[in-house]
N, C-alpha and C positions, 0 to 999 in steps of 0.2 A: 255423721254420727259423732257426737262428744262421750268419751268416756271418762269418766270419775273414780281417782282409789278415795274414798275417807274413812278416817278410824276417829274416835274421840274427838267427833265433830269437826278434824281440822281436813280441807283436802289438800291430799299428801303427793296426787299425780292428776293432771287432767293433759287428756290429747284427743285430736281427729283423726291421728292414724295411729291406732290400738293392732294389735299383732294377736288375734286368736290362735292359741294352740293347746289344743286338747282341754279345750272351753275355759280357760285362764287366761286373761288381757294382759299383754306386756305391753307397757310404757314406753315410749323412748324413754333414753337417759335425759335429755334435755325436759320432759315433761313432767319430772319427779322434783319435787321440791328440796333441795336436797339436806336443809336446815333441819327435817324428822327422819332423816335416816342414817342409821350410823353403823357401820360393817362391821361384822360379827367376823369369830371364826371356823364358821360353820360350812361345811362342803356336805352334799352329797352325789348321789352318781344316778342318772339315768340311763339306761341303756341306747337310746339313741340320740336323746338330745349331747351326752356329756355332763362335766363339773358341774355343779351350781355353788352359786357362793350366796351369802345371806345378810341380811339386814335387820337388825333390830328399828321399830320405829318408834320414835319417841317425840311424844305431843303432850305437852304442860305439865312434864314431869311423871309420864307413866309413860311405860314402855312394852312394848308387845315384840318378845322376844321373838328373833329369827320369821318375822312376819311378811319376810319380803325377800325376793331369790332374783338374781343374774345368770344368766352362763356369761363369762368372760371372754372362753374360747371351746364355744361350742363344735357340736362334730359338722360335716361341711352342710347336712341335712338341715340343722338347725343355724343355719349363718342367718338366717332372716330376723333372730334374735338378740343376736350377738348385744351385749350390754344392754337389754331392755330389761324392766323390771317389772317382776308381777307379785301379785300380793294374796296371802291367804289369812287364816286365825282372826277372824271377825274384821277383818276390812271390808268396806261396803264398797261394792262397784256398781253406781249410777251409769245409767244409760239414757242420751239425751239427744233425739234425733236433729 
């Protein structure tokens, strides 16, 4: 299975090995384009994953603030994410067998 992030027509992540957790697809880092993503300074806390940090995306000059999240250094639970990236606030995620 091929997974797809796209926002404002551009795709911003595509990969074969997507990380379902808590039905949100994380990215590898390597599978994120990384020319529409630009790090914000934005954290929040989940109680078992840990930090997350955020990403504004930005495609042809609009931007869709804090639209995209990391954990950096997740808790040992969530090490199978550690720097993948997943995407919410109107990102389409195609799915392509």
């Amino acid at each position: 299975m091929i997974v797809k992030a796209i926002w404002n027509g551009k795709v911003i992540a595509k990969t074969d090995k997507p990380v379902n957790v808590e039905g949100n697809y994380y990215f590898p880092p390597e599978a994120v384009n990384k020319k529409y993503i630009k790090e914000t300074d934005t954290h929040t806390v989940c109680h078992w994953k840990g930090t997350a940090s955020y990403y504004d995306i930005v495609v042809d000059g609009n931007t869709n603030k804090d639209a995209a999240w990391y954990y950096p250094n997740p808790s040992s639970m969530a090490n199978n994410i550690k720097d993948h990236i997943a995407f919410w606030k109107g990102v389409t995620i195609e799915k392509e067998d």
